[in-house]
C-alpha positions in Angstrom: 6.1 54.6 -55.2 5.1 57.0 -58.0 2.2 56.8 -60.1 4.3 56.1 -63.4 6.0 53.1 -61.9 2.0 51.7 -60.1 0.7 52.2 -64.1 3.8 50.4 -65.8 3.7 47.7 -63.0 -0.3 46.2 -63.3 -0.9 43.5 -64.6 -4.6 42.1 -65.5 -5.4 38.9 -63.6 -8.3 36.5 -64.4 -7.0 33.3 -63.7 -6.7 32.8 -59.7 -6.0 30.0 -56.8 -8.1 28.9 -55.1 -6.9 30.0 -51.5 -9.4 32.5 -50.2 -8.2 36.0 -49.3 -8.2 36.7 -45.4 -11.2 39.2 -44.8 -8.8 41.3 -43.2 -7.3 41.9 -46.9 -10.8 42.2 -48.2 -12.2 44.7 -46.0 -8.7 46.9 -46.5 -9.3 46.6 -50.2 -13.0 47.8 -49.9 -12.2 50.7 -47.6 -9.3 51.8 -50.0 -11.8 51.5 -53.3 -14.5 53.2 -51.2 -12.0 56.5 -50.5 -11.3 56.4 -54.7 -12.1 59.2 -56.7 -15.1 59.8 -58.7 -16.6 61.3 -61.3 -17.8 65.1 -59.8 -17.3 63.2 -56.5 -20.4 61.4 -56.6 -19.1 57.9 -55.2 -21.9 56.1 -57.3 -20.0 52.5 -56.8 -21.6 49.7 -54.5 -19.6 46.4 -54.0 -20.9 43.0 -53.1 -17.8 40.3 -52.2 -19.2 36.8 -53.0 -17.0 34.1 -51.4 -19.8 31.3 -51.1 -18.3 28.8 -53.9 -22.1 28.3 -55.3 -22.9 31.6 -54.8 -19.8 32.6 -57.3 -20.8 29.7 -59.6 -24.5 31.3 -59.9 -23.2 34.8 -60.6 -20.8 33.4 -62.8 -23.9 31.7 -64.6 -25.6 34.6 -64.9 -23.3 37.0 -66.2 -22.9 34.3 -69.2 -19.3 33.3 -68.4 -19.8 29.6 -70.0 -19.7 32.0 -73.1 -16.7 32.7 -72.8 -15.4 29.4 -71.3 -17.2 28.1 -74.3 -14.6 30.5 -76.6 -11.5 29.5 -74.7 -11.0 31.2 -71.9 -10.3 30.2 -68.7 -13.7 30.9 -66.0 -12.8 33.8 -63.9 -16.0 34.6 -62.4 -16.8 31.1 -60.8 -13.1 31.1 -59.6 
């Protein structure tokens, strides 16, 4: 597949089911993400996977998502 068609393909999601993702598809995801480019190479990302439901609804808590609940959109963070 070539770049051009991945770019014209995405699509943002922020509204998900609430079947949990196998860890195999997780760790492949992280491993991929991990290998991405960066900036002058210096691979300065980190990645935490939350998948404890009130683990998610803290995080979600913090990072002020019932703001924007609160303006109409749908919670993507405790989801």
């Amino acid at each position: 597949m070539e770049f051009a068609e991945v770019v014209r393909k995405r699509r943002m999601v922020r509204h998900f089911t609430p079947e949990p993702v196998p860890r195999e598809t997780v760790e492949r995801m992280l491993d991929l993400a991990r290998h991405a480019p960066s900036a002058g190479f210096t691979q300065g990302q980190a990645f935490v996977v939350v998948a404890d439901p009130e683990m998610k609804r803290r995080v979600a808590e913090v990072c002020g998502e019932k703001h924007y609940v609160e303006a109409g959109w749908d919670p993507w963070i405790s989801e």
